[in-house]
SEBA-489478 format. One line per 2 residues: number of its first residue (from 1); for each residue x, y, z of C-alpha. Coordinates in steps of 0.2 Angstrom, whole numbers, plus 5000, padded with zeros to 4 digits. Layout:
% residues N
NUM	X:Y:Z; ...
This chain:
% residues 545
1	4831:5513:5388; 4849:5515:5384
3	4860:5527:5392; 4872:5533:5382
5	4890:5534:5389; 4900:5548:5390
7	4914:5549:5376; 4931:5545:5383
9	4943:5562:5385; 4952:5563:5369
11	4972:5565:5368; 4975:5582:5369
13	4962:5580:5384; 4970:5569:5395
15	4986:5575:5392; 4979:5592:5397
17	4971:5586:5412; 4988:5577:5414
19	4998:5591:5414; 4989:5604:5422
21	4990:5590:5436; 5008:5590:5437
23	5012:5607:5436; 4996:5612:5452
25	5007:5595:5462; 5025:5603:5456
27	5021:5620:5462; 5011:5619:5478
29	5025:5604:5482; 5040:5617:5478
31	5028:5633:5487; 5027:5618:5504
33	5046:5616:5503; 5049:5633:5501
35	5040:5639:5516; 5046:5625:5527
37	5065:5632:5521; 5062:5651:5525
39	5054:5647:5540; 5067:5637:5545
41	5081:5652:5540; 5071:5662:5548
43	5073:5655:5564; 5092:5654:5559
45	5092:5672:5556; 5082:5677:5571
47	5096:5668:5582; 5108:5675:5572
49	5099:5693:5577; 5099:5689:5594
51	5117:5684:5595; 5124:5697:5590
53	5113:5709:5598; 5117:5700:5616
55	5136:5702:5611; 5135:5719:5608
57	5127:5723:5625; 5139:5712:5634
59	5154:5720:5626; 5147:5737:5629
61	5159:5746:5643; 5144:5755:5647
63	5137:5738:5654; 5151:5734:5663
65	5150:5750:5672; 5133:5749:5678
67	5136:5731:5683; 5149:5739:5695
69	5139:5750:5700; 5125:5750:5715
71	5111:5752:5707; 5116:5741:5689
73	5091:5742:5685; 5091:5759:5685
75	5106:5762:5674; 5103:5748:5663
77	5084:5748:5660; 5082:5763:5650
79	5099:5756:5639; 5090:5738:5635
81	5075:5746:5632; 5085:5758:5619
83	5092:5743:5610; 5076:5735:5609
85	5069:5748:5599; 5085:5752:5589
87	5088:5732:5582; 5070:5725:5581
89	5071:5710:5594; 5057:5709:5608
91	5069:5709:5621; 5084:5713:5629
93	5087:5707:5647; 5102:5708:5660
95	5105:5698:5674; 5118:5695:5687
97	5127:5678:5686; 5111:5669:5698
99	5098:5673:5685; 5092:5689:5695
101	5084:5701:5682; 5091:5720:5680
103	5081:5723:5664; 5066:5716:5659
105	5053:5723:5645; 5036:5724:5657
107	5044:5731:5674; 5036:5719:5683
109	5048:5705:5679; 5064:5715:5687
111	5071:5706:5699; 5064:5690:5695
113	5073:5674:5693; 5075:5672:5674
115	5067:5660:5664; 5076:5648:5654
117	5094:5640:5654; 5111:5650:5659
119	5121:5636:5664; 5133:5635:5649
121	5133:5657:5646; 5140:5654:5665
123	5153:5642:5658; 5160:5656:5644
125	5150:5650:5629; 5136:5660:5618
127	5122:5648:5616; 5104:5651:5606
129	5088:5640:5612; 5070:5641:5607
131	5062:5644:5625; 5045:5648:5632
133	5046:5663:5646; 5036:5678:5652
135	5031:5684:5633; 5031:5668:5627
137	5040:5657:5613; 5055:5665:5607
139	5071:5661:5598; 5081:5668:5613
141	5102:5672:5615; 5113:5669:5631
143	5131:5678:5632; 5140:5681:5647
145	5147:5699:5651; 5166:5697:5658
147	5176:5709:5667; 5195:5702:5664
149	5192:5686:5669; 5176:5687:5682
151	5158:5682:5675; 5150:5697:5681
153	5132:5697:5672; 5122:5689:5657
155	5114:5697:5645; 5098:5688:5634
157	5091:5695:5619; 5077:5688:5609
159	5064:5685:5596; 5046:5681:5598
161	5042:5665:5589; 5028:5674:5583
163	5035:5687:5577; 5044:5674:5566
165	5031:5666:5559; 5024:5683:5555
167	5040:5684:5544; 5038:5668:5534
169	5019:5671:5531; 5023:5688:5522
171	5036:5680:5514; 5022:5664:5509
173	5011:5676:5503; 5023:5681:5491
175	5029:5664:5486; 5010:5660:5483
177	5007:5673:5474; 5023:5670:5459
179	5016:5652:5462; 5000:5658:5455
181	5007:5666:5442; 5017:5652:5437
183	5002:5640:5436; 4991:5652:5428
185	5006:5654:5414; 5010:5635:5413
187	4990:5631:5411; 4990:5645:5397
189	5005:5637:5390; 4998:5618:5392
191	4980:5623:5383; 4990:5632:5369
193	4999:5616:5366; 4986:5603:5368
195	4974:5613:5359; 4985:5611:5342
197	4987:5595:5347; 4969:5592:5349
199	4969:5600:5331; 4982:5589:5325
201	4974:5571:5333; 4954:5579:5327
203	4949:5577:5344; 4951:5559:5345
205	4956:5549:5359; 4972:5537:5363
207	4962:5520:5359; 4953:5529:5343
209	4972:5534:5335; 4978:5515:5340
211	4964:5508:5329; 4964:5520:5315
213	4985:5516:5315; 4981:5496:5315
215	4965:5500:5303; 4979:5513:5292
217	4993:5496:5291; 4980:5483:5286
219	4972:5496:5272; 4989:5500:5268
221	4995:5481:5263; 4977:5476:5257
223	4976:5488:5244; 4981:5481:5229
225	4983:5496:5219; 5001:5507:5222
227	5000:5520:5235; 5015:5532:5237
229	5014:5549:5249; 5025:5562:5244
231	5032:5580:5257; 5032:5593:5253
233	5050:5591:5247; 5045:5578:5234
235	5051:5564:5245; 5044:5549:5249
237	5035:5550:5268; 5026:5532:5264
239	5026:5518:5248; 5013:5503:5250
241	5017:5484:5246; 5010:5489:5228
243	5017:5504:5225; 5035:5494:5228
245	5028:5482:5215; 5022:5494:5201
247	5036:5505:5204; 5051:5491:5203
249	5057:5495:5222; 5065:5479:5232
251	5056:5478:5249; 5073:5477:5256
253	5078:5496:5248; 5071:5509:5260
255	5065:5522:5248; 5055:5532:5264
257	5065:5550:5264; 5072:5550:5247
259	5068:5560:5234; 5055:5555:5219
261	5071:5560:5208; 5081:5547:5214
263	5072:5532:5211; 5078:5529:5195
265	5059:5530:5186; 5057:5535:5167
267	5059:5553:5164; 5040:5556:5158
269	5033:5547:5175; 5045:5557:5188
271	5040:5573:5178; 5021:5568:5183
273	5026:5564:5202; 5036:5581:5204
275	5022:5591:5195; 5012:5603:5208
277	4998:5602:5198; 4986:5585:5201
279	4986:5574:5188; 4972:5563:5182
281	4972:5546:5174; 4989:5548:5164
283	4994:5535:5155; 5015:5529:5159
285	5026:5517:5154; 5041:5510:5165
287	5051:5496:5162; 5037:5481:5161
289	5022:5489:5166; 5009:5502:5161
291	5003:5512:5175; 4990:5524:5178
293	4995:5539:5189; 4983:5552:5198
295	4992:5563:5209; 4981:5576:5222
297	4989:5588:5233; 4991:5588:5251
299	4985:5606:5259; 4981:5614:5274
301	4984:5631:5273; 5004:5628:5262
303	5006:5613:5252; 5012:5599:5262
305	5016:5587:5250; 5004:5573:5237
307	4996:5559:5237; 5001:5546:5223
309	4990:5531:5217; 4994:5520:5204
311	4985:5508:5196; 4992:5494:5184
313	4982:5493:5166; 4997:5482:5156
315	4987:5468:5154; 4970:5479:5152
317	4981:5487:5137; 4987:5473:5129
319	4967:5467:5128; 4965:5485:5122
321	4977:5480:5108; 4970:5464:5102
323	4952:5471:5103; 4955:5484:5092
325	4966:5472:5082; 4948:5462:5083
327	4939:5477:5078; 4949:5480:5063
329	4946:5464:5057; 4927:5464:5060
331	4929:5480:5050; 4938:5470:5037
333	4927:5457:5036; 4914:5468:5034
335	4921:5477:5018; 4928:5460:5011
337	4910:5455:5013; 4903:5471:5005
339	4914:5465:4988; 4910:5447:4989
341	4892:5454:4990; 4897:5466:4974
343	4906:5452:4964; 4895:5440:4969
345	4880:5451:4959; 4893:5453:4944
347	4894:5434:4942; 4873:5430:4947
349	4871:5447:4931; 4884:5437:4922
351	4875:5421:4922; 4857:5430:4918
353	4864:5441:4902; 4869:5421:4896
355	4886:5424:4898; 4892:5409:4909
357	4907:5405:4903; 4912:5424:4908
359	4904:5423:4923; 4915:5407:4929
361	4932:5416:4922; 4929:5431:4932
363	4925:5420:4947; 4938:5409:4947
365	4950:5426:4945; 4943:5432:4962
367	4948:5415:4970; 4964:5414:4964
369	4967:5433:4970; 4961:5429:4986
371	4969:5411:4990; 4985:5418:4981
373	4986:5430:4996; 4981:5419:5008
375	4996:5407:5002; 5007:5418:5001
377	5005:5424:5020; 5003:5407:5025
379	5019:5400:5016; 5030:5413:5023
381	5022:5414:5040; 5015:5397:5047
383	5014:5404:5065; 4995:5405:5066
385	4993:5422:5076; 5005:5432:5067
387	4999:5426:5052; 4980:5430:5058
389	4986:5445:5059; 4995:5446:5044
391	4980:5443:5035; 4969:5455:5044
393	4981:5471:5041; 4982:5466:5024
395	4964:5467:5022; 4963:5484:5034
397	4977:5491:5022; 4968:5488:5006
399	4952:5495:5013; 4963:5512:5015
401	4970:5510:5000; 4987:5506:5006
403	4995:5487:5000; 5004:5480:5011
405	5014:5465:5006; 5026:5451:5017
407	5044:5452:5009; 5050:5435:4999
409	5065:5433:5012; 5050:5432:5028
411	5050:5414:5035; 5044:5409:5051
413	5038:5391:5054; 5024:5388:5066
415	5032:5380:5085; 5048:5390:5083
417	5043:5403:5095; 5048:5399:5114
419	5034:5399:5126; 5044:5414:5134
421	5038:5424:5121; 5019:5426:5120
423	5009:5428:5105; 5001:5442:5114
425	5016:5454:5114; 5023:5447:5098
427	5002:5456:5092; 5008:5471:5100
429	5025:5473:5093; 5017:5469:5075
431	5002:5476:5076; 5007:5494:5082
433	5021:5494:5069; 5009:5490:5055
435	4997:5501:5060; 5008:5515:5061
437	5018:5510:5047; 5000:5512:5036
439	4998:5528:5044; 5014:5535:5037
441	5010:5527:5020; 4992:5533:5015
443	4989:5547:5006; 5005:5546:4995
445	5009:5538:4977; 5008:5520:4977
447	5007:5518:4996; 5014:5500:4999
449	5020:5493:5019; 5031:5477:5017
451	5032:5467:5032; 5046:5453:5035
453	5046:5442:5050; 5063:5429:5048
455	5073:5422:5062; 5094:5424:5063
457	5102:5406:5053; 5108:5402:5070
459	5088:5403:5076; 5095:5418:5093
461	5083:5430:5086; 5068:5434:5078
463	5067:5449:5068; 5051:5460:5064
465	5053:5472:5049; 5041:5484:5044
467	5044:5498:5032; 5034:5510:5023
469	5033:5522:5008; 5027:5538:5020
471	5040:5554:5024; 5050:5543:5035
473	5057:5550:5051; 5069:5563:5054
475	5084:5557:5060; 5084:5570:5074
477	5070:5561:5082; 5074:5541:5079
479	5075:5542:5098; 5060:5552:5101
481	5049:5543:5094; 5049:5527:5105
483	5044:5539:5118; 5028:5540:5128
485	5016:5556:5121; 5027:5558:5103
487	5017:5559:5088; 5018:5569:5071
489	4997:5563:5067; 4984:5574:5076
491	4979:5569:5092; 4962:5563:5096
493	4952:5563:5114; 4964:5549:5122
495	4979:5557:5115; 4993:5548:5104
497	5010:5541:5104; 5005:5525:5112
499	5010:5512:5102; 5030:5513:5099
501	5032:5514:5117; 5020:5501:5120
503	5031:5491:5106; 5048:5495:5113
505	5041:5491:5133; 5035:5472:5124
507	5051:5473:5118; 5060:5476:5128
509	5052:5464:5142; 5060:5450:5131
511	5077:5458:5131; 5076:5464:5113
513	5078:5478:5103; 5070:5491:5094
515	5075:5504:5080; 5071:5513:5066
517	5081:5519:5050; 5076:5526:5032
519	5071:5515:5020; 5078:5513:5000
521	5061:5521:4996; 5062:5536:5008
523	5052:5529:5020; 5057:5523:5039
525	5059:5505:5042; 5055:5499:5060
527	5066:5483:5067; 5062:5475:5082
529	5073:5461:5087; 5070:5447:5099
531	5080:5434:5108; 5074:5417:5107
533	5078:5409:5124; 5081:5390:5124
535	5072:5389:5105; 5075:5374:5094
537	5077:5380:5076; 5074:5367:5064
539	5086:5363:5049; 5082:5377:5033
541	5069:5389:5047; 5081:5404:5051
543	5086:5414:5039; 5082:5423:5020
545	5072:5410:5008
């Protein structure tokens, strides 16, 4: 059978237990020390009483007198016994120069030899000694009484010993009992303390917050995805090795205790991060990337700041891209398979009604349409994925009633793009241009999209037009509409105005450029330009054919 072992004591527990240690050893320490102190000053004090009391008596004529007299007991007796009750020592005794006693407290004693030392009271000097005699210990004063010059008596008062202690133990009772008080306060005031400690650490102990700190820094540089924590001041209180990544921070700029403002993000993304509101899945752009962001907020009782994640979706959104590009020509392989279906039946009733001769013409006029296109794409754009696509939008177009033609002056020779620019972005900057470029066009009178793709005579740049026959764009919002969330077409479940941003972020990635102006038609013309690092344009390729 296994017997479980007991927890360890948490944090707050053991520094409890810790504390309420020190402050019992503190306090009974400083209560010992304090006792030991006023006893010892009381002892002072008691000599201090017994001085001056056995100064008084000897400076008192009335001594003197009845030293001088011949019968000094009788006379002095009842005046020590005065004395002793009028200043609170236990006893006042006189004696003549050999130690014989005129006064004593018990009657008995008078007389007697007295006990203890009076050699240096017999010299002139006032002494005080702690001495056991007749009523037993006593903090005891010896001064000699002088008549002109002559010794002619000594005079003793003193102060039970007990009678001290007596003193210190009233006054121990009181220092334990504002010690008490103090402990009771400083246990109150350390359980106050520990206890929103313990509420703060949830009860673990000093090895459990050690392991979840190493298990916190391993998580925190394992995770891949970006991870940013926010105050409640919009400043960052932590940033992960992905977050620095996704968010385009050095590792060597310390960003912890700056605000989400100053980091230099697009305006769209640093709205979302100072947002009090949680965010869910939105869709950003930054420089190079497209990110992701949910934001939740940090509470416990007042908002104490958010939790940022980010996750990186630029490569899952150029797939996105080029599948729906895939889709769209699936679709248009479909329809262009639908009317190969239909013309195909016109040339098979062709041949049954007899008329063959018809049926071949009408044939060989469908060919010629297609591969006349197909050349025509081809000749002007020999790079093989643009001119995929080329092919597919044309089709796609037609299918919505939109014809969209490549300008005479398009040339672009297959190998002439550097490897610094991938075919992949060179789909997205095309692709979303036509698309939207379509968009604009259908619905109106004789909807045409014209698309030129040339390179600069000196081969620097390639130049991607794309212009349409739509209501073109307002001048006021030539800006706008490379921005993230802008769109004048109604928005469905995902949300629009994607794709320009999308275009402008390909673009530029790859240094380039993107504008738009209005077109001789009325429509808006879209030009993206891109440098061509390091490309070696051959003899007749750049340029307008």
């Amino acid at each position: 059978m296994r017997i479980p072992l007991p927890r360890p004591r948490s944090l707050a527990g053991q520094l409890f237990a810790m504390q309420a240690v020190l402050i019992a050893v503190v306090v009974a320490g400083y209560a010992l020390f304090t006792y030991v102190s006023n006893r010892s000053q009381a002892e002072q004090a008691a000599g201090r009483q017994a001085t001056a009391v056995a100064r008084s008596v000897a400076d008192s004529p009335s001594v003197r007198q009845a030293i001088r007299s011949s019968t000094p007991s009788a006379r002095l007796q009842p005046y020590a016994l005065e004395v002793v009750r009028d200043t609170d020592v236990d006893f006042v005794t006189i004696m003549d120069p050999r130690g014989i006693r005129w006064t004593h407290p018990d009657p008995d004693q008078i007389g007697l030899v007295f006990q203890g030392n009076t050699a240096p009271a017999l010299r002139g000097r006032t002494f005080t000694e702690t001495y056991t005699g007749t009523l037993g210990p006593s903090v005891r004063a010896v001064t000699p009484v002088r008549d002109g010059d002559r010794i002619t008596g000594l005079v003793s008062a003193g102060i039970r010993v007990e009678e001290i202690s007596q003193r210190a133990q009233e006054q121990l009772t009181a220092l334990l009992a504002v010690a008490a008080g103090a402990l009771g306060l400083g246990a109150i005031g350390t359980y106050v303390i520990n206890a929103r400690l313990r509420r703060h650490t949830h009860g673990m102990n000093a090895t459990e917050l050690s392991h979840m700190h190493d298990y916190h820094q391993a998580a925190l540089h394992a995770v891949r995805e970006g991870l940013l924590m926010l105050d409640g001041r919009y400043r960052v209180a932590l940033i992960n090795d992905g977050g620095r990544e996704l968010l385009g921070v050095t590792p060597e700029e310390d960003v912890v205790g700056r605000s989400v403002a100053e980091l230099g993000l697009p305006t769209p993304l640093t709205g979302a991060l100072l947002a009090s509101e949680p965010r869910v899945d939105e869709v950003h752009l930054t420089a190079d990337r497209v990110l992701v962001v949910n934001t939740s907020p940090v509470t416990g009782g007042q908002r104490r700041g958010s939790v940022v994640t980010l996750r990186d979706v630029t490569e899952l959104q150029s797939l996105m891209g080029e599948l729906d590009s895939e889709r769209g020509f699936t679709q248009a392989l479909r329809s262009q398979a639908h009317e190969a279906a239909n013309r195909l039946h016109t040339v098979v009733s062709l041949i049954e009604l007899g008329r063959a001769e018809e049926a071949v013409d009408f044939a060989t006029a469908e060919l010629e349409l297609a591969q006349a296109l197909t050349d025509q794409v081809v000749a002007a754009v020999s790079e093989p994925v643009l001119a995929a696509l080329l092919l597919g939008k044309t089709a796609q177009a037609n299918e919505r009633g939109v014809e969209l033609v490549v300008s005479d002056d398009s040339r672009l020779d297959d190998g002439l793009l550097p490897d610094t620019l991938p075919a992949r972005d060179l789909v997205t900057i095309l692709g979303n241009l036509i698309d939207n470029a379509v968009d604009a066009a259908q619905g109106g009178v004789r909807p045409r999209v014209t698309v030129t793709a040339l390179t600069e005579e000196d081969g620097s740049e390639l130049i991607l037009r794309v212009s349409d026959t739509g209501p073109g764009v307002d001048p006021d919002h030539a800006e706008a509409v490379f921005q993230r969330g802008f769109t004048t077409k109604p928005s469905g479940p995902d949300g629009r105005g994607l794709g320009l941003a999308l275009v402008r972020q390909a673009a530029g990635r790859h240094g380039g450029t993107l504008s738009v102006t209005s077109g001789d038609e009325g429509g808006a013309v879209f030009e993206a330009r891109l440098p061509l690092r390091g490309a070696t344009v051959a003899q007749g390729a750049g340029g307008a054919v």
